[in-house]
N, C-alpha and C positions, 0 to 999 in steps of 0.2 A: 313078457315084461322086460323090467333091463337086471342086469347080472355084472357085476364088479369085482374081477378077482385077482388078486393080491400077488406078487412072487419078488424075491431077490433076498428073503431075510435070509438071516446068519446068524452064525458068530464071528467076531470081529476082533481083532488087538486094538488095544489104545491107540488113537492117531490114526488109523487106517481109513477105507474108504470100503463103499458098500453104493450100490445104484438099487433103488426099489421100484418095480414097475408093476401099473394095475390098469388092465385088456377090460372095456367095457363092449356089452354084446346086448343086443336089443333095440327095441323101438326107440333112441334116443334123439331129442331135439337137437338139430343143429348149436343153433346158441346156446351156450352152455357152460358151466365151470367147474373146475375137477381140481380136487383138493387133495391134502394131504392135512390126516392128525395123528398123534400120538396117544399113549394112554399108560404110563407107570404104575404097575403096580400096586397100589392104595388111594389114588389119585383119581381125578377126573382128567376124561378125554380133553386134549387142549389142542388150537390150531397150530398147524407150520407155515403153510404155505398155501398156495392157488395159483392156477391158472385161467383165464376164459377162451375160448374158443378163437377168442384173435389176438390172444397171445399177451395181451394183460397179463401180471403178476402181481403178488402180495408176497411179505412174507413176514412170519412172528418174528419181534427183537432179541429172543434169545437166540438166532440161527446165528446173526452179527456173520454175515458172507461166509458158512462151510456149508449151507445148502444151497442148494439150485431146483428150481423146479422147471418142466418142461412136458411139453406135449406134441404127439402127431396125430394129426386130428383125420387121417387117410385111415387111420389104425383103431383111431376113438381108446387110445392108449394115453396114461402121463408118466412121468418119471419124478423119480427124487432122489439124484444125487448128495450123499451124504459125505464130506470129506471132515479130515481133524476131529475124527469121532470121540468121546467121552464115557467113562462109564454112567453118567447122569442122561445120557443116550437109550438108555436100555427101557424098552418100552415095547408095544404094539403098535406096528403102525395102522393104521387103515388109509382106506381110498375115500373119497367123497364125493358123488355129482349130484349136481340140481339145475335147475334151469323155472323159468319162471313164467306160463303161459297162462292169463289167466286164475290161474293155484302154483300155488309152490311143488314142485315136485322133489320129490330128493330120496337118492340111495347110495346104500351102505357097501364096503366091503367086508370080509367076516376078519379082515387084519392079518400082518405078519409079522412073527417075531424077530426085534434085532437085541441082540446080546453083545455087550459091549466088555471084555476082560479087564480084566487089571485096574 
């Protein structure tokens, strides 16, 4: 099956910077889009951003330009540069793919935590 797994969290100072990257391995359909969510705390999971496979982007209003998303699709990996961090930052990240053949397909990462100080 496919497998989505998570690395780059931290702890972090205020303002600072952090790259999050998540390595997908499996039967995966070429066309495809690979996301990025969060999850604070007491909260519901909520979007960041995406990518698709030809490099299409979205991204939530609250990023307002300190995130960047990005993909290599040689790797079937994406990123998510995080800069001018916050402590309302502090959350779980996870990964997200799906693709759409016929049925929806879609899988999870199990998340990584970013801790934001001060």
């Amino acid at each position: 099956q496919v497998l989505l797994v998570e690395s780059g969290g931290g702890l972090v100072q205020t303002g600072g910077s952090l790259r999050l990257s998540c390595a997908a391995s499996g039967n995966i359909f070429r066309l495809n889009t690979m996301a990025w969510y969060r999850q604070v705390s007491g909260k519901q999971r909520e979007f960041i951003a995406l990518v698709t496979s030809d490099g299409n982007t979205n991204y939530a209003d609250f990023v307002t330009g300190r995130f960047s998303i990005s993909r290599d699709n040689a790797k079937n990996t994406v990123y998510l540069q995080m800069n001018s961090l916050k402590s309302e930052d502090t959350a779980i990240y996870f990964c997200h793919l799906y693709w759409i053949v016929g049925k929806r397909y879609d899988y999870w990462g199990r998340g990584t935590q970013v801790t934001v100080s001060s």
